[in-house]
FIFIBA-934827 format. One record per residue: residue number from 1; residue in three letters; x, y, z of N, C-alpha, C, O in turn. Coordinates in nm, 2 decimals, padded with zeros to 4 digits. Atoms other than C-alpha are relative to their C-alpha. Layout:
BEGIN
site num->NUM | residuo->ALA | nx->X | ny->Y | nz->Z | cax->X | cay->Y | caz->Z | cx->X | cy->Y | cz->Z | ox->X | oy->Y | oz->Z
...
//
This chain:
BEGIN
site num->1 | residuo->UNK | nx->00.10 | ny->-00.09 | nz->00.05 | cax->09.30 | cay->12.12 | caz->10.64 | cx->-00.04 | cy->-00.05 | cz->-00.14 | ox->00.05 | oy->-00.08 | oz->-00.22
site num->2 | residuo->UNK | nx->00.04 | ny->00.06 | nz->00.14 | cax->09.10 | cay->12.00 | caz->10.32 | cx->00.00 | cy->00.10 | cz->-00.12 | ox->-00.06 | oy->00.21 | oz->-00.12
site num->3 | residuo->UNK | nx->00.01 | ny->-00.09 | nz->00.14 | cax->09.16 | cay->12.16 | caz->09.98 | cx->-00.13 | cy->00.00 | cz->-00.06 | ox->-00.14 | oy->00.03 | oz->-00.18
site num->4 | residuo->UNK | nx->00.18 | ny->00.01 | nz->00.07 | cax->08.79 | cay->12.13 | caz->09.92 | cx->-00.08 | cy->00.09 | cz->00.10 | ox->-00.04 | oy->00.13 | oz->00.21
site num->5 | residuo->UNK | nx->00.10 | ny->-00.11 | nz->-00.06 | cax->08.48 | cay->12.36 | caz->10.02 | cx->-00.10 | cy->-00.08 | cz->-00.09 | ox->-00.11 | oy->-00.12 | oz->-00.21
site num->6 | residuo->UNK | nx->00.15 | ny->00.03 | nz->00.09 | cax->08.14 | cay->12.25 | caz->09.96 | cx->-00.09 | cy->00.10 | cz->-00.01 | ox->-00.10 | oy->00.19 | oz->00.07
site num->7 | residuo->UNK | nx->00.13 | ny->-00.09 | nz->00.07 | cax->07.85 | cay->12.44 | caz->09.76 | cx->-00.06 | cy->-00.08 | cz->00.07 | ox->-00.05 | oy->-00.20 | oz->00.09
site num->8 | residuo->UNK | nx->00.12 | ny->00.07 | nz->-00.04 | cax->07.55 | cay->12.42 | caz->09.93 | cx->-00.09 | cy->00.00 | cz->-00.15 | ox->-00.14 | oy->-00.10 | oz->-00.21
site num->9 | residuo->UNK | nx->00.12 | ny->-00.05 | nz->00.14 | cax->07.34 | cay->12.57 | caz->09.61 | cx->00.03 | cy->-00.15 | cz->-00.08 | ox->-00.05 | oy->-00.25 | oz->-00.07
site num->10 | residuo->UNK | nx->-00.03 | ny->00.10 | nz->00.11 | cax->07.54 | cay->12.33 | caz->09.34 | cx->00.02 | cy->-00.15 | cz->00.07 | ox->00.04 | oy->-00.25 | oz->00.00
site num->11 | residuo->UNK | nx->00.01 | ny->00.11 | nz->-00.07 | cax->07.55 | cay->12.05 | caz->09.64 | cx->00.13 | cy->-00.09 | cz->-00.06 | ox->00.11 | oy->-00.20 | oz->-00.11
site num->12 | residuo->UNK | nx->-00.15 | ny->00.08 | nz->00.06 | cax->07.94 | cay->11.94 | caz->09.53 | cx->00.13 | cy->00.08 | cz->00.06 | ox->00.14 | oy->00.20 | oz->00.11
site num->13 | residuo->UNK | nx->-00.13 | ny->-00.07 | nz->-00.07 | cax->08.28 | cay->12.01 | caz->09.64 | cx->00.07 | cy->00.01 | cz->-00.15 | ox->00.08 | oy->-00.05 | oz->-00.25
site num->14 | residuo->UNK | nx->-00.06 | ny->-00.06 | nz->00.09 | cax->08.48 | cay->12.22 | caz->09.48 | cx->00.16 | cy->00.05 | cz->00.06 | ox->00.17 | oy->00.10 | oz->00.18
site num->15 | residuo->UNK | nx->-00.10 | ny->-00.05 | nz->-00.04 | cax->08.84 | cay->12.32 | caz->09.48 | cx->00.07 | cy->00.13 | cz->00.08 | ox->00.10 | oy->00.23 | oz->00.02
site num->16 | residuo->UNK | nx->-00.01 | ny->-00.16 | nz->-00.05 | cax->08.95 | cay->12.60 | caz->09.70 | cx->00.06 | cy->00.06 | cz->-00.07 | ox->00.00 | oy->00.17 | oz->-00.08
site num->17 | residuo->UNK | nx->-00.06 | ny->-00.07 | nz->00.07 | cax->09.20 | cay->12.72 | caz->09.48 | cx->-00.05 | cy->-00.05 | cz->-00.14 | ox->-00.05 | oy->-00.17 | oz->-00.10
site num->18 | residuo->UNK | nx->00.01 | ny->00.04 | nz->00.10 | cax->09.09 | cay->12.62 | caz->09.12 | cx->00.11 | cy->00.00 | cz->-00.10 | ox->00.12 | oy->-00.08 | oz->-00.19
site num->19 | residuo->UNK | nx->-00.15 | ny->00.01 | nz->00.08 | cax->09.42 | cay->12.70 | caz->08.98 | cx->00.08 | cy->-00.11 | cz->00.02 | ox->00.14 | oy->-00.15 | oz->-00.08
site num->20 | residuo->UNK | nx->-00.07 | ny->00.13 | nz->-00.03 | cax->09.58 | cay->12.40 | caz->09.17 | cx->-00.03 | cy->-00.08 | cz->-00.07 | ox->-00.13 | oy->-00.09 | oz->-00.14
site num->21 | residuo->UNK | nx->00.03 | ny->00.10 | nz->00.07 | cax->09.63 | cay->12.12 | caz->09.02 | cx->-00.05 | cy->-00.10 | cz->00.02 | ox->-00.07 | oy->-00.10 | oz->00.15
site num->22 | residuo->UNK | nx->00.12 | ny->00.10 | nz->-00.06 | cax->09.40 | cay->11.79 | caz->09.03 | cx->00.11 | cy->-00.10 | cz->00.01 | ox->00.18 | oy->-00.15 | oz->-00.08
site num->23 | residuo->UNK | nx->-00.03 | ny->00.13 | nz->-00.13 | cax->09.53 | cay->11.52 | caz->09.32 | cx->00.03 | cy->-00.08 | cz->-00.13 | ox->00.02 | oy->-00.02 | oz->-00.24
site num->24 | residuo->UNK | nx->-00.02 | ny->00.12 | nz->00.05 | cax->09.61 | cay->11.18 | caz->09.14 | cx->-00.08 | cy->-00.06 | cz->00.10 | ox->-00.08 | oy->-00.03 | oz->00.21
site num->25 | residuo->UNK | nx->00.02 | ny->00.10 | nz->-00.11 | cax->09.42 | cay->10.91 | caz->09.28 | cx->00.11 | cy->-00.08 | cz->00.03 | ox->00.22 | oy->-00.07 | oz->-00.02
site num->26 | residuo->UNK | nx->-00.07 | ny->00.09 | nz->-00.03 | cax->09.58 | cay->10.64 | caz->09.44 | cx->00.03 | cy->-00.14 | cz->-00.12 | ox->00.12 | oy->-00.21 | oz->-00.14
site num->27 | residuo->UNK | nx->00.02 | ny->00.12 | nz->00.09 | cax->09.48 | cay->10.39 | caz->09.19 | cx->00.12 | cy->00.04 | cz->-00.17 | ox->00.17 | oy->-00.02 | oz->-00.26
site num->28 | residuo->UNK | nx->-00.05 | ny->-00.07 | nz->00.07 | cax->09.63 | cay->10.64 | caz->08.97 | cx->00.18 | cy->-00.01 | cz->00.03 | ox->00.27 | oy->-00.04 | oz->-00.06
site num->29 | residuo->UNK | nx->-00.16 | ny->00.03 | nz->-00.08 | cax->09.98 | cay->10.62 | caz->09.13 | cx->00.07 | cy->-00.12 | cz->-00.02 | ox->00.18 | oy->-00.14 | oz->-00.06
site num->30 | residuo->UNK | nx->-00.06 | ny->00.10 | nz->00.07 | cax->10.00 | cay->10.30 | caz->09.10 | cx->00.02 | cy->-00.06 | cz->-00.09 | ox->00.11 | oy->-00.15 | oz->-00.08
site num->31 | residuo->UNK | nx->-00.02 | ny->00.01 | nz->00.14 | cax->09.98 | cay->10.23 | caz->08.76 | cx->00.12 | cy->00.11 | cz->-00.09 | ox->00.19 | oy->00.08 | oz->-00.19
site num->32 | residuo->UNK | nx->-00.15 | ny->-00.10 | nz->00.00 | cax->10.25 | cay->10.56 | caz->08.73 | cx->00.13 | cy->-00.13 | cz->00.05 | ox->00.21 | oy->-00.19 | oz->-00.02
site num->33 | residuo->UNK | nx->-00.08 | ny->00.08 | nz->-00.02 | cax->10.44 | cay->10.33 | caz->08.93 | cx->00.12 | cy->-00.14 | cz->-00.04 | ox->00.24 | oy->-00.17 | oz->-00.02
site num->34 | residuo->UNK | nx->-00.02 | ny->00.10 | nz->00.09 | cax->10.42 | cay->10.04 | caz->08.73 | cx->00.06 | cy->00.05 | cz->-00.14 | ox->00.17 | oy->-00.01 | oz->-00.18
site num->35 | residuo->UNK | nx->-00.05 | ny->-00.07 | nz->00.07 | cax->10.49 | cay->10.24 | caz->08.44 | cx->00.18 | cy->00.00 | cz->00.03 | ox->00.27 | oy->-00.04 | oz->-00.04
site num->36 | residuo->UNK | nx->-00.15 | ny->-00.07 | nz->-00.01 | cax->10.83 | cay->10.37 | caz->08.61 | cx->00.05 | cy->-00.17 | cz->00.02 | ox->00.13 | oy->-00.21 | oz->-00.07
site num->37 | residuo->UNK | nx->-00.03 | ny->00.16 | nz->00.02 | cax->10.89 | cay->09.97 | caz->08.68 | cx->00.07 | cy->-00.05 | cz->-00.11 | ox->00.19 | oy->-00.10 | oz->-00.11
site num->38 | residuo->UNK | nx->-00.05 | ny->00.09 | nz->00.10 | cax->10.92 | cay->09.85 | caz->08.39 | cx->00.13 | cy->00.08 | cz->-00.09 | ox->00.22 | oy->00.03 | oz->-00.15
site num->39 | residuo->UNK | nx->-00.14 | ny->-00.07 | nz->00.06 | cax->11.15 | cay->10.17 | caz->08.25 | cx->00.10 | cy->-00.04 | cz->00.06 | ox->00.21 | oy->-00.05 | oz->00.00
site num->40 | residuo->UNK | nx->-00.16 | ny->00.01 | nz->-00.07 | cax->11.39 | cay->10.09 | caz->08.50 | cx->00.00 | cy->-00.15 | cz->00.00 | ox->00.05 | oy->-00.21 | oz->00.10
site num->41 | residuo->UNK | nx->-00.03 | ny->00.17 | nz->00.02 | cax->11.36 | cay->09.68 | caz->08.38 | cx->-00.04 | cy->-00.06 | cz->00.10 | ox->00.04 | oy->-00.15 | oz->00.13
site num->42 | residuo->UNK | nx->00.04 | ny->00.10 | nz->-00.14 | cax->11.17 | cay->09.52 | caz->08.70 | cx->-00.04 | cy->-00.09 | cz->-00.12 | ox->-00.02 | oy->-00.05 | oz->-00.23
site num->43 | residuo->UNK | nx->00.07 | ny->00.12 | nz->00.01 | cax->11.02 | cay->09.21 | caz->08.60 | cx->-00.20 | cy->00.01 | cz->00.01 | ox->-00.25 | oy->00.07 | oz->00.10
site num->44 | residuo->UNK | nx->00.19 | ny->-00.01 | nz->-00.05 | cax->10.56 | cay->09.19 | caz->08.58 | cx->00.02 | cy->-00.09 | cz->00.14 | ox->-00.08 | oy->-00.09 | oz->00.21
site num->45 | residuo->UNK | nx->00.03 | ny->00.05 | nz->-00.13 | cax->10.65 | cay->08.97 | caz->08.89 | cx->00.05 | cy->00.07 | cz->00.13 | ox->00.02 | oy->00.03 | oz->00.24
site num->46 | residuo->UNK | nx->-00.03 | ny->-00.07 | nz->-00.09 | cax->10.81 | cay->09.23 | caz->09.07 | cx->-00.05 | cy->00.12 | cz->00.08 | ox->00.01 | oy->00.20 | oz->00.14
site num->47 | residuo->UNK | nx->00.03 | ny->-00.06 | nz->-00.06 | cax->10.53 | cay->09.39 | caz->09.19 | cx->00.01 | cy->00.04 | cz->00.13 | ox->00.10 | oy->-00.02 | oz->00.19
site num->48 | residuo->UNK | nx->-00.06 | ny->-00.04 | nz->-00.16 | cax->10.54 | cay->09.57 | caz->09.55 | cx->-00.15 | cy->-00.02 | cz->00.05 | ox->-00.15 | oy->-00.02 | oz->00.17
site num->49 | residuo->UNK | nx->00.10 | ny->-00.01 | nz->-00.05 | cax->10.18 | cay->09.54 | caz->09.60 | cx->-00.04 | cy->-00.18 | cz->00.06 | ox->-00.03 | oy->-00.27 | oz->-00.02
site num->50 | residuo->UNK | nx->00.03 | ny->00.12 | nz->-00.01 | cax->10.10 | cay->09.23 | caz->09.78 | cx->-00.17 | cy->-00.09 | cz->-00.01 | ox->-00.27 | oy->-00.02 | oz->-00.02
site num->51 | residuo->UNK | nx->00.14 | ny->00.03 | nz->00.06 | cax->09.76 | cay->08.98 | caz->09.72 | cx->-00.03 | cy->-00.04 | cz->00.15 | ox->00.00 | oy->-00.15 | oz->00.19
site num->52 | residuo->UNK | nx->00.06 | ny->00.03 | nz->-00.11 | cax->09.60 | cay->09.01 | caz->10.08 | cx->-00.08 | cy->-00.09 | cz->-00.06 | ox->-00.09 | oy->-00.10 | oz->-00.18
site num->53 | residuo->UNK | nx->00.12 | ny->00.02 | nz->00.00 | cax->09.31 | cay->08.81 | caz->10.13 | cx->-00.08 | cy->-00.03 | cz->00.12 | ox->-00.01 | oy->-00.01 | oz->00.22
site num->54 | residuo->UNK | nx->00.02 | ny->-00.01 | nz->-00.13 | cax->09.05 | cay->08.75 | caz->10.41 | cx->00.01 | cy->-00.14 | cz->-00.01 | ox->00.05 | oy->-00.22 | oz->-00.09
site num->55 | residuo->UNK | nx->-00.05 | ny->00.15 | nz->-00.04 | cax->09.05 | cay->08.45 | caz->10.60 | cx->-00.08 | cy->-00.10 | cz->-00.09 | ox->-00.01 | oy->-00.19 | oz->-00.13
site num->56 | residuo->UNK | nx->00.05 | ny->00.09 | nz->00.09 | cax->08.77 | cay->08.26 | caz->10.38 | cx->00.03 | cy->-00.03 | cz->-00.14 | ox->-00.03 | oy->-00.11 | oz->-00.22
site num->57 | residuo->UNK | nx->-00.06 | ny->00.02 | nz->00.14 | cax->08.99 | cay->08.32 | caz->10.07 | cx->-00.04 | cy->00.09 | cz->-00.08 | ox->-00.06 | oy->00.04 | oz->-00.19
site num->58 | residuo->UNK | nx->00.10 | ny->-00.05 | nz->00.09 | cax->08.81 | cay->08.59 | caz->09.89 | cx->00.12 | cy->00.11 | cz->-00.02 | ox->00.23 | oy->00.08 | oz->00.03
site num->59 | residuo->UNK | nx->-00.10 | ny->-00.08 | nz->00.02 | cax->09.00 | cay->08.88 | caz->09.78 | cx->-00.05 | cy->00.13 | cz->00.01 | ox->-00.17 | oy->00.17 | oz->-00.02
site num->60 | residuo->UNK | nx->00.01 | ny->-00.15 | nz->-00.07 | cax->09.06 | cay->09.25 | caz->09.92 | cx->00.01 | cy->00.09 | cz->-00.12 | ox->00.01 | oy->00.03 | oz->-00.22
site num->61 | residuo->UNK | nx->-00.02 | ny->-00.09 | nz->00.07 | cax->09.09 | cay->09.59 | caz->09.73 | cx->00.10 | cy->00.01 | cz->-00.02 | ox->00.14 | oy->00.10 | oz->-00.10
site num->62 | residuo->UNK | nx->-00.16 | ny->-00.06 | nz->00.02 | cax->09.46 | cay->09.55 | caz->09.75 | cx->00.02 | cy->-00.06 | cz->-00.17 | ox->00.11 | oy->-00.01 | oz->-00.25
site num->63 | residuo->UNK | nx->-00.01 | ny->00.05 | nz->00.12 | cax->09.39 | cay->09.34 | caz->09.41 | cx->-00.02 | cy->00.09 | cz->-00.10 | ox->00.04 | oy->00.09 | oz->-00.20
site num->64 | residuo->UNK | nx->00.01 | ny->-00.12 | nz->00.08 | cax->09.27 | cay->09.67 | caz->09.27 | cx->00.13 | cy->00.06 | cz->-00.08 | ox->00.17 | oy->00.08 | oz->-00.20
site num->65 | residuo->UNK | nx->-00.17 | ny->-00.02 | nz->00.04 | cax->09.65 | cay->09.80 | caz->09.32 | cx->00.06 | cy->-00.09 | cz->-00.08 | ox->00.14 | oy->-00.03 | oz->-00.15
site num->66 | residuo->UNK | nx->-00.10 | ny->00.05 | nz->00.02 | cax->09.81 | cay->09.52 | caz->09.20 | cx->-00.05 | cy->00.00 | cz->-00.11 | ox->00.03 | oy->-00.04 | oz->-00.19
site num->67 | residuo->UNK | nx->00.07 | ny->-00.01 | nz->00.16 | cax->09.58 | cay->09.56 | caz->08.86 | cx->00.09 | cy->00.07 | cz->-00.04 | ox->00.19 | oy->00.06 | oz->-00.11
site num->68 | residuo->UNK | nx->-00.06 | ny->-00.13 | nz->00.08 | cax->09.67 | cay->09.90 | caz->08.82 | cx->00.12 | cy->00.01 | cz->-00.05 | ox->00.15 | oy->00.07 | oz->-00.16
site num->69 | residuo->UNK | nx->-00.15 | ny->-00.03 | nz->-00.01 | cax->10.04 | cay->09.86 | caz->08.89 | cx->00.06 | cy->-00.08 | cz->-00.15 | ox->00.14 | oy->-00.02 | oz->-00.23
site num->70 | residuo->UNK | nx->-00.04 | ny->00.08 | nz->00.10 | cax->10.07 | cay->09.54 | caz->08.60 | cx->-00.05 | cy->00.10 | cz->-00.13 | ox->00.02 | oy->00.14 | oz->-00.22
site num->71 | residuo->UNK | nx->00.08 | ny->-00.11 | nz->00.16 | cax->09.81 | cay->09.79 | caz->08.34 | cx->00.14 | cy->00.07 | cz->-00.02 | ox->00.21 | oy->00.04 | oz->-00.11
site num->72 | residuo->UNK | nx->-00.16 | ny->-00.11 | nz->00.01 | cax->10.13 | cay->10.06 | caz->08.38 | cx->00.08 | cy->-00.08 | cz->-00.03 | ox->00.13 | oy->-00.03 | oz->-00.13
site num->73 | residuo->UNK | nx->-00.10 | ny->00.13 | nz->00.07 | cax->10.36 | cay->09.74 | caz->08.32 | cx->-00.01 | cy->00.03 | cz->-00.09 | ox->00.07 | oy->00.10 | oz->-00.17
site num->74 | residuo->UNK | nx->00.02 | ny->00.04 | nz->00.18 | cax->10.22 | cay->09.68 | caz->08.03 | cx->-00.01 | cy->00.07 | cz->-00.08 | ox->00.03 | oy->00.04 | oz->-00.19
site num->75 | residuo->UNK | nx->00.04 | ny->-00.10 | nz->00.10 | cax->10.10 | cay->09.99 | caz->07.87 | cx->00.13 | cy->00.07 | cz->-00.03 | ox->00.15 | oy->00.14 | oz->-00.13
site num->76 | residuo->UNK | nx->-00.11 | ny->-00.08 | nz->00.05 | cax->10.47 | cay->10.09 | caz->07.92 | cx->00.07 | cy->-00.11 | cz->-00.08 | ox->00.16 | oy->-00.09 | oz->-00.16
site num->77 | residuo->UNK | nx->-00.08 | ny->00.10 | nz->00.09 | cax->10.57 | cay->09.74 | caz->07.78 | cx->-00.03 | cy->00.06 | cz->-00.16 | ox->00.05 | oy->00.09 | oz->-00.25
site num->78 | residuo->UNK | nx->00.01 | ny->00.00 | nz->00.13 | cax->10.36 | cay->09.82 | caz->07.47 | cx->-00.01 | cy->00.13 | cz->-00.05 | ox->-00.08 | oy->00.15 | oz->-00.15
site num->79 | residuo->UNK | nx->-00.05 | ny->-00.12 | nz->00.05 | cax->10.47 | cay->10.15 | caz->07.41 | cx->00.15 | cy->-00.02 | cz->-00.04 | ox->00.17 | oy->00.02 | oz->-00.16
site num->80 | residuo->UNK | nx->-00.15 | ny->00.03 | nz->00.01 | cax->10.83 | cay->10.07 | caz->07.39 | cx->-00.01 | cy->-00.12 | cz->-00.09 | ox->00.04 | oy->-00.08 | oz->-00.20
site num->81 | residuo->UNK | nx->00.02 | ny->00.09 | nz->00.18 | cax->10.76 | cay->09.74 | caz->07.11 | cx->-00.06 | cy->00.09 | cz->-00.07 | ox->-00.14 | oy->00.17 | oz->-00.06
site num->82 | residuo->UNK | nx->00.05 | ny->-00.01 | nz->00.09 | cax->10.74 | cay->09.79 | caz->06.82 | cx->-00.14 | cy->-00.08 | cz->-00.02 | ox->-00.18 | oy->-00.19 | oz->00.03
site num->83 | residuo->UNK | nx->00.16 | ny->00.07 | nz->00.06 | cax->10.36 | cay->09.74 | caz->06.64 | cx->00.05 | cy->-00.10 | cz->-00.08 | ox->00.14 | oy->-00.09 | oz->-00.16
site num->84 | residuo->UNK | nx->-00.04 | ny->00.09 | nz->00.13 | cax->10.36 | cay->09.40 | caz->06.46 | cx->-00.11 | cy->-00.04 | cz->-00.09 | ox->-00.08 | oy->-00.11 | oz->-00.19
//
């Protein structure tokens, strides 16, 4: 069952409960992820996301994840150094 209801008038979906809290995306997750990564010492090469591609070499959306996941790496790397 979807937590959403559409307005016809305002032509947008809207929350059924408005009190609930707002979803994470996925893209959003993974970058959490990465984040939690690097607290617990993985490696930037230890991602989980792997680099599909199609067969003529071009690259999939999974590259999206594997962005997000390094951005959370690093934004937790550079919170934790010191500014020089």
């Amino acid at each position: 069952m979807s937590r959403f209801r559409f307005r016809w008038r305002e032509k947008e979906w809207v929350p059924k409960d408005p009190g609930a809290p707002r979803r994470r995306t996925p893209l959003e997750t993974a970058r959490e992820k990465g984040r939690q990564a690097f607290l617990e010492g993985a490696d930037l090469t230890d991602c989980p996301y792997p680099d599909h591609r199609k067969a003529d070499g071009r690259v999939t959306f999974s590259r999206a994840f594997r962005n997000a996941w390094r951005d959370g790496w690093r934004e937790a790397q550079k919170e934790k150094e010191p500014d020089e």
